[in-house]
C-alpha positions as CSV (number, residue, x, y, z in Angstrom):
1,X,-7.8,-42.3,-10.3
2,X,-4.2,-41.7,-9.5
3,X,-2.9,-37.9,-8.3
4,X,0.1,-36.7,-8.2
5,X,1.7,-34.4,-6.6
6,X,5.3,-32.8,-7.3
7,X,7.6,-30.6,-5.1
8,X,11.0,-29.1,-5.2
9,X,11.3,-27.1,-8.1
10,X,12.7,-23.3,-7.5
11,X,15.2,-21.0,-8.1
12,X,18.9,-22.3,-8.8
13,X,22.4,-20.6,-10.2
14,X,24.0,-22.6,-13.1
15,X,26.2,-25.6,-11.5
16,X,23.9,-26.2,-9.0
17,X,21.4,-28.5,-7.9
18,X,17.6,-29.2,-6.8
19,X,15.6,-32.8,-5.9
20,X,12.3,-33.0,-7.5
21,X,9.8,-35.2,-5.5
22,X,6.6,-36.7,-7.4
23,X,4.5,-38.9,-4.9
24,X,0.9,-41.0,-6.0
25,X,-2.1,-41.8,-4.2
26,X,-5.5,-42.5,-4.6
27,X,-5.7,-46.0,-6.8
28,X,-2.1,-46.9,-6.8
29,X,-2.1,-50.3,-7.9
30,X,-0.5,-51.7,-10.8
31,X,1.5,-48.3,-11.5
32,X,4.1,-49.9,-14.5
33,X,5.9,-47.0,-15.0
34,X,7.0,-43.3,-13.6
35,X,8.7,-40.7,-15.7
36,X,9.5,-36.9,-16.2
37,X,8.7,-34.3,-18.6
38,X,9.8,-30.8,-19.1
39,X,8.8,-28.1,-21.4
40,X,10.5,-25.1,-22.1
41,X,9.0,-21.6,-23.3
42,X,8.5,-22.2,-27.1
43,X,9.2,-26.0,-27.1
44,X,7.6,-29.5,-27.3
45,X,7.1,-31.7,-24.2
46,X,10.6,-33.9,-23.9
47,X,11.0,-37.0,-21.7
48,X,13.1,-36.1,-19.8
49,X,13.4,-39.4,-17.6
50,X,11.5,-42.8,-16.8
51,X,11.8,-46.3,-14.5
52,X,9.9,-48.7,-14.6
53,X,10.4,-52.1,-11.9
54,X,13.9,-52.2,-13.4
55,X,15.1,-50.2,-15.8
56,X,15.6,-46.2,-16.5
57,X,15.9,-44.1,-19.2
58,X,17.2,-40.4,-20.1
59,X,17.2,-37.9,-22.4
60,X,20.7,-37.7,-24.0
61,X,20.5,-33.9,-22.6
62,X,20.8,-35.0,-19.5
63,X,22.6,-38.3,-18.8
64,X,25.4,-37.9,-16.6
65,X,23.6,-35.0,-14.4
66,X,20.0,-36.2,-13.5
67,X,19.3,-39.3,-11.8
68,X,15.9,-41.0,-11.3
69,X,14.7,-43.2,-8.5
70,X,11.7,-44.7,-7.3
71,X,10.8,-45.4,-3.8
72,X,8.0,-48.2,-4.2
73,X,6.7,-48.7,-0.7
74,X,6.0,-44.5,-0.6
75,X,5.2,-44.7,-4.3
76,X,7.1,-42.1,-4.8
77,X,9.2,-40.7,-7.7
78,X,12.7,-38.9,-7.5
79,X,14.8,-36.9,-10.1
80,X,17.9,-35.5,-8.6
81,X,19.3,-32.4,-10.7
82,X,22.5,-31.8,-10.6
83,X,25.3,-29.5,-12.5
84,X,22.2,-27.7,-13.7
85,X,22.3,-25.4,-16.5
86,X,20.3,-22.2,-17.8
87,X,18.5,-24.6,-20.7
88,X,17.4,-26.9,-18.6
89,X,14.7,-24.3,-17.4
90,X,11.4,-25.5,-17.6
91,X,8.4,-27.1,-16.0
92,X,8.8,-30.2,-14.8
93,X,5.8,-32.5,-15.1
94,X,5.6,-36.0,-13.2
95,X,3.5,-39.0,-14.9
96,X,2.7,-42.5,-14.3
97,X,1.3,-45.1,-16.6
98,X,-1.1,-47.6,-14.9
99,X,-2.1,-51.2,-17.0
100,X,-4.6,-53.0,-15.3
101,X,-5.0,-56.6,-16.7
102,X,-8.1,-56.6,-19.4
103,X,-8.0,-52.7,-20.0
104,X,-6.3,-49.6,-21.9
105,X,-3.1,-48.4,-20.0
106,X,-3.9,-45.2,-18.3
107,X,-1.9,-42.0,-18.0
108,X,-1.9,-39.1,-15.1
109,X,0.2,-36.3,-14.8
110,X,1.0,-33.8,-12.1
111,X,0.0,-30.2,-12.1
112,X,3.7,-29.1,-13.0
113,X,6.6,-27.8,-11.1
114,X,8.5,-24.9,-12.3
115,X,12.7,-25.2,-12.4
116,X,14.5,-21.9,-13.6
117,X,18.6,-21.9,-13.8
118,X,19.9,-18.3,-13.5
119,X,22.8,-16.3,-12.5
């Protein structure tokens, strides 16, 4: 199994900025790709962000102010928030997608990390 573990969410006044942090362990092998979610009181689950070896990916919400990264060798996953705004209040969920040769991919999430914007 694969856990994960996210940190960083808070507090934060419109125009500012926070880090989320999203590190795996336990079986961390073949780990294709790591991504974001958020949901917001009264909405669906939205991607919010993904990489995989090579490539990312954003929600059209966000380009230009989020940025993901992923730090392999501590198998951990980055979204830097920045020029935050009121809607983008939400809980933050972190996931990984694991494919191991001969079997179905296999999908974990964190427990969930909540982000409010507010003057």
């Amino acid at each position: 199994q694969v856990q994960l573990v996210e940190s960083g969410g808070g507090l934060v006044q419109p125009g500012g900025s926070l880090r989320l942090s999203c590190a795996a362990s336990g079986s961390i092998k073949s780990i294709y790709a790591m991504g974001w979610y958020r949901r917001a009181p009264g909405k669906q689950r939205e991607l919010v962000a993904d990489i995989t070896s090579g490539e990312t990916d954003y929600a059209d919400s966000v380009k230009g102010r989020f940025t993901i990264s992923r730090d392999n060798a501590k198998n951990t996953v980055y979204l830097q928030m920045d020029s935050l705004k009121p809607e983008d209040t939400a809980v933050y969920y972190c996931s990984v997608i694991k494919v191991v040769a001969g079997n179905l991919p296999e999908y974990y999430w964190g427990q969930g990390t909540q982000v409010t914007v507010s003057s």
